[in-house]
N, C-alpha and C positions, 0 to 999 in steps of 0.2 A: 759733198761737204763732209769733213769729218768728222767724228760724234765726239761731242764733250767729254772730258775724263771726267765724270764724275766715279768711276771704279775701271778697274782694269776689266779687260771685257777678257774670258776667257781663251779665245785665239791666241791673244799676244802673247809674249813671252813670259816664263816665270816669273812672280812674284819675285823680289829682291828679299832677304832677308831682313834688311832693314824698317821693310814693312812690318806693322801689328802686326802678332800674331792673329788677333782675330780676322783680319781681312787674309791674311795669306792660307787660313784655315779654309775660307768664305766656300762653301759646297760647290761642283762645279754642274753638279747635274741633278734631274729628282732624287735617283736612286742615293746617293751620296746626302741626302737631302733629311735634315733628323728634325721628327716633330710632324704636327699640321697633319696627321694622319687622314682626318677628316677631307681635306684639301688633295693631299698628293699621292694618297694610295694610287695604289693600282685600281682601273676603273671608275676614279672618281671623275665629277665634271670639268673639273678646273686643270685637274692631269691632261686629258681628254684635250683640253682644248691647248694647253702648251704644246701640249706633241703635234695637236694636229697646225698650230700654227694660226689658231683660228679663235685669238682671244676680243672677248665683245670687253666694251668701256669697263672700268671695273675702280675701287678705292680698296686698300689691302689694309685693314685698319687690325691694329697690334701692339700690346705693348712693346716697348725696347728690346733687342735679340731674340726674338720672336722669328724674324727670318723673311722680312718684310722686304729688304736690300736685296737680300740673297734669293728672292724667287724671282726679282727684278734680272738678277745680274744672269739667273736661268735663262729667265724667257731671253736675255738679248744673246747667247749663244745660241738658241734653235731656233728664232725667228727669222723669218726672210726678208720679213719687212725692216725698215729702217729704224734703228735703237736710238731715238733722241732723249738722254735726261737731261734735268734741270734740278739745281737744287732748289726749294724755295727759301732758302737761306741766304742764298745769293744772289738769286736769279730775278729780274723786274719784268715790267709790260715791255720792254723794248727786246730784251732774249727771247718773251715769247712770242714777239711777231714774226719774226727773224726764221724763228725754228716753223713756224706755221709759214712764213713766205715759202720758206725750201721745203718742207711738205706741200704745199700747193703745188710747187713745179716740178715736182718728184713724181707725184700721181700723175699731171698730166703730160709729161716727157716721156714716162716709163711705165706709169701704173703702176707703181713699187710703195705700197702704202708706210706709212709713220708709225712710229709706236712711241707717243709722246710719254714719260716717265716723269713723276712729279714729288720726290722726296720729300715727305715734311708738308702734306699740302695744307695742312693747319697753318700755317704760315705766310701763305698766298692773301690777300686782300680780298676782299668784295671785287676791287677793280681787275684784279688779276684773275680771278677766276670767271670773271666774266668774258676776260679776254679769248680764255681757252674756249668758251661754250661753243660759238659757231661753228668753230673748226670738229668740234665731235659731231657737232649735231649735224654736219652736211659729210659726214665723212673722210675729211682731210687726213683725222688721226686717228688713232685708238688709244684713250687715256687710261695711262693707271696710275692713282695718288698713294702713295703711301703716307699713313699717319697713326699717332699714337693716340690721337684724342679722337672723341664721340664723331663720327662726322654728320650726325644730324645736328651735331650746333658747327661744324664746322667750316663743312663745304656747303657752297650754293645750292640751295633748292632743285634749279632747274638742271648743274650738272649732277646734283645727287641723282636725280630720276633719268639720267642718261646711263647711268654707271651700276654695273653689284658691287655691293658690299660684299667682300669676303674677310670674316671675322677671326686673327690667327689668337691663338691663346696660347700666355705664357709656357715655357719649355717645363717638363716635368723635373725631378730631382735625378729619375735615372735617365730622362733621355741630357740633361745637364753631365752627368756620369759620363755617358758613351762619347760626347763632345771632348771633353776632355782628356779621357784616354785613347781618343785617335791623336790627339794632338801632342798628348806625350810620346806613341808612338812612328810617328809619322815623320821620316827622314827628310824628307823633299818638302813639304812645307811647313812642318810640325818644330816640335822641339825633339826627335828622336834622336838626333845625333851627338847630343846633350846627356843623354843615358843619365834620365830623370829618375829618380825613386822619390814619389811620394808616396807617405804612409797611410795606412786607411781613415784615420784618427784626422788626419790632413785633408784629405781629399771629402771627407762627407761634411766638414766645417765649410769647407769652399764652394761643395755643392748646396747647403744650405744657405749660405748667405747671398749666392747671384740671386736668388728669387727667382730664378728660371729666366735666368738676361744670361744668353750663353757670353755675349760681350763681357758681362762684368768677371763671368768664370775664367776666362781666357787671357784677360790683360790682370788679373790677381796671379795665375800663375805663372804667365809673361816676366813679371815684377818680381815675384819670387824667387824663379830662377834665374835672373841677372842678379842678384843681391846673396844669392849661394854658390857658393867655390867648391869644383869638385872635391874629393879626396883621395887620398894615393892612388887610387884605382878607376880613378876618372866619374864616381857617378856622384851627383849633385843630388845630397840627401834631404826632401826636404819637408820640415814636419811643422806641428801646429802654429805654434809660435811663429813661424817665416808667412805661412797662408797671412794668421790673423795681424801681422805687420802690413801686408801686401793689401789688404783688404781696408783696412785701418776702419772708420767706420762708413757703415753701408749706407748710402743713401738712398734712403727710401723712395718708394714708386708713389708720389704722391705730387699734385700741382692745383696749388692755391686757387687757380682759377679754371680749371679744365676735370676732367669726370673725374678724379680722385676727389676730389673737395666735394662733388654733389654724390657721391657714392660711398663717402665713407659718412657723411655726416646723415644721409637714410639708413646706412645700415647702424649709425649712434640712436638712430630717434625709434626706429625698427626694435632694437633691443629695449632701450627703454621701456616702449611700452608692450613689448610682449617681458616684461617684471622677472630680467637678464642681469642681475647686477657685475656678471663675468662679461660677457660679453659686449655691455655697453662701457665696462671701464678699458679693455681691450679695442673695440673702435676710438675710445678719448684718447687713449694713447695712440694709436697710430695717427692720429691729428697733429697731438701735440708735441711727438716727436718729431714730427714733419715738418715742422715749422710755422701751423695753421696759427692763425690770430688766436688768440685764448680768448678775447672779447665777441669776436664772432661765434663760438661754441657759447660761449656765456648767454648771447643773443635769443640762440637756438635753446636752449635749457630754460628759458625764461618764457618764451612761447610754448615748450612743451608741457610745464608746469599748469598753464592753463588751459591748454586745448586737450590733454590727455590724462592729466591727475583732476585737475578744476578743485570744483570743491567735496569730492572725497578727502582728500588732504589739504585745505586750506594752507598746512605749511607750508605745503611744497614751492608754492611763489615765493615765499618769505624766506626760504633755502634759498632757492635759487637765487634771487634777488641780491643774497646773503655773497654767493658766490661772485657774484658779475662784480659785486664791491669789494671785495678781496681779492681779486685780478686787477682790477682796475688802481687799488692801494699798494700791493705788494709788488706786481709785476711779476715778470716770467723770469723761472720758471717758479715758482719759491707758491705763484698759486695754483699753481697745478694741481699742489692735492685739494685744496678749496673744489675745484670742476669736481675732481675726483669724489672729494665727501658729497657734491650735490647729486651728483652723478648716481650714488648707490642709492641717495633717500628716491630719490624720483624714479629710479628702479623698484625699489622694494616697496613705495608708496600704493595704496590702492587705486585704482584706475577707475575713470569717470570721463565719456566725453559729454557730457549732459549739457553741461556749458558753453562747448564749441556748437551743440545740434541747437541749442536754444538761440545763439545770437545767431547763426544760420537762418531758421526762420525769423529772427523777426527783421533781418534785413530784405529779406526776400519777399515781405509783407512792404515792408520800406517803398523797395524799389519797385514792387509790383500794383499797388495799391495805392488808395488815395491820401494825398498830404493831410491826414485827418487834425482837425483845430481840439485843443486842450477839454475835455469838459469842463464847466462853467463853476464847478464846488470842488476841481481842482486849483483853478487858478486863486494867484493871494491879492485880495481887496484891497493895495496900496492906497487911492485914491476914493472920496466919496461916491466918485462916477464911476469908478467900478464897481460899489457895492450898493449902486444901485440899479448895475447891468445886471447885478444877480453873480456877479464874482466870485466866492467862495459860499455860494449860500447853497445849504444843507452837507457841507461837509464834516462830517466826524472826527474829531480828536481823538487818536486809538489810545493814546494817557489818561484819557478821560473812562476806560469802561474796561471792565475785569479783564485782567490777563493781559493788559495795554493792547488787545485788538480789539476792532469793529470789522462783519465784513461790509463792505461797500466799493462798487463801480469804480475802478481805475482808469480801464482803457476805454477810448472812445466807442461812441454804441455800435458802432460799424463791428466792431470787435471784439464785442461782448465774449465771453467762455473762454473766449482763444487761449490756448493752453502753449510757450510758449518754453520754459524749463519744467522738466521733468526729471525729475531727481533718477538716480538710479539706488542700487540696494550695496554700494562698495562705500566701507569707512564712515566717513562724516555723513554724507548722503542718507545713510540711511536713519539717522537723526531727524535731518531739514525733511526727509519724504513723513516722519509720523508727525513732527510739528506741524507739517501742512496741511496736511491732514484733519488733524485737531482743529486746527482755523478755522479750515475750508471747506471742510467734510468731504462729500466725492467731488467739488468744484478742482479740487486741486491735489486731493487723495490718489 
């Protein structure tokens, strides 16, 4: 059976020009192979086992031009085994039967094992990844998913613990450099025949802005140079202003609902409370350029207020709160600087979790412990029969005696001393800890 185009497999014939530059660039072997050092050095495991032909289950999880396709498109030039991709973009339950029937009779016709490839496998269902397990788990195939998201929320459970993880990380700015200048170089699949001059002023704007996505470096100067005419002397000159056309704006590496969102809004809450006012307004912005709900950061600021400033700064809810209502009045982007102005007071506010550790325990007294009933001179004597259960009888009116306090018995006797908030010594705190004091002497001191 023939293998699906999902890429030109290196045997075939050249690349057309008409193809992307990026695909026609795509490496054909490790050595030619830029990045991942960790991964494809010399002597590494993962080297090791492409050469030797003898790669176990595995997920290639990486952001965008990372080279996640392109170790794919390696392994199916030096593999023996049979190269089946699948996009999960395209591809359903009934492609992957199909490809697992002919793996089935593959191995027992010929013993010629499968090497199932799974592009995008964040994209596969619960039911589709289920589909694939049996056939890894009895040997039919050797799966490799590539994806750009977490695959501990992504892929299945039971194929994740069949499979490694090998984790690629974004391209640096000079191995993005060296990508690009073979490609201005390069006659036979490059743009070399084109006798490119890009200027230095040009080329480090362009390497800046892919973010280390060699795809995004590659089709900006792709664009570029279709959009510049040589000059008398044939070379196509081309400088900042053509890049920053071709690039137009960059769209950031970030998704609403997959590990940018739970990763940038840790490292928002992270800065925060380590008292970061650069840093946490630099995470708000990568949100809120991104496209992130302002009302969901509003959310998050509003919880943070209490579980991480509490009542060292009593403001800081009243800020925050301040903010989430002027998002929700003005709209985007106009309250951006509203997150912003909250942003720095809850940064530069005094930190207290006294609050968060106090409701901690006493939920865990809650949930641990017995449903303990009112004491009898807390409850209020509405009716004569309750006051003459003994309802509200012998409790103290704190308005009634110097200082508007009495001390007296709150919590049920089961619980008597339990100590439950504990002030700390940041901001306001250290206020409420000498008032309490004063009160309560060492009951609460």
């Amino acid at each position: 059976m023939d293998r699906m185009p999902l890429f030109d497999l290196p045997e075939e014939k050249a690349m057309p020009q008409s193809m992307p530059l990026a695909a026609r660039m795509r490496p054909q072997t490790l050595d030619q192979f830029v990045g991942q050092e960790h991964l494809v050095a010399e002597g590494r495991v993962f080297r090791k086992c492409i050469e030797a032909d003898q790669l176990p289950s595995m997920v290639l999880w990486g952001p965008p031009g990372s080279g996640k396709t392109t170790l794919a498109y390696i392994i199916a030039s030096v593999t023996r085994a049979q190269f089946s991709p699948l996009s999960a973009v395209s591809a359903g339950v009934a492609d992957l039967r199909r490809v697992m029937g002919e793996a089935g009779k593959r191995l027992k016709l010929s013993g010629q094992r499968t090497i199932l490839f799974v592009d995008e496998i964040h994209r596969f269902n619960k039911a589709q990844q289920d589909a694939v397990l049996p056939f890894v788990e009895n040997g039919t195939v050797t799966f490799i998913g590539a994806t750009t998201e977490n695959p501990s929320f992504e892929v299945i459970a039971p194929l994740l613990s069949r499979s490694r993880v090998f984790r690629l990380n974004p391209l640096s700015d000079d191995q993005v450099r060296l990508i690009v200048e073979a490609a201005i170089k390069d006659e036979e699949r490059g743009l070399g025949k084109l006798h490119i001059g890009l200027n230095e002023e040009a080329l480090r704007h362009l390497v800046a802005m892919s973010d280390g996505d060699a795809r995004v470096a590659l089709n900006a100067l792709e664009m570029a140079t279709s959009a510049t005419s040589p000059d008398a002397e044939g070379v196509r000159s081309i400088d900042l202003p053509a890049i920053e056309e071709a690039l137009q704006h960059r769209a950031l590496l970030y998704d609403k609902t997959g590990d940018q969102h739970h990763d940038v809004i840790s490292a928002l809450h992270k800065s925060l409370r380590g008292s970061d006012p650069d840093a946490s307004l630099y995470w708000l912005g990568r949100m809120l350029e991104a496209g992130e709900d302002p009302l969901f950061i509003a959310r998050r600021l509003v919880r943070f207020a209490s579980e991480d400033v509490g009542v060292a700064d009593p403001q800081a809810l009243v800020i925050a709160m301040a903010a989430q209502q002027a998002v929700h009045f003005v709209g985007f982007p106009e309250g951006n600087l509203a997150l912003a102005e909250a942003v720095v007071y809850l940064a530069a506010a005094p930190k207290s979790n006294s609050l968060y550790k106090a409701y901690s325990r006493v939920r865990q007294d809650i949930q641990d412990g017995r449903n303990e009933p009112v004491p009898l001179h807390l409850r209020n004597p509405v009716t004569g029969l309750m006051r003459r259960m003994g309802y509200g009888k012998g409790y103290e009116y704190a308005h009634d005696h110097p200082g508007h306090f009495v001390k007296q018995q709150n919590l049920p006797p089961s619980l008597r001393g339990k100590r439950y908030y504990i002030p700390g010594d940041q901001g306001y705190e250290k206020e409420i800890a000498d008032r309490l004091k004063k009160w309560w002497g060492e009951d609460k001191g």
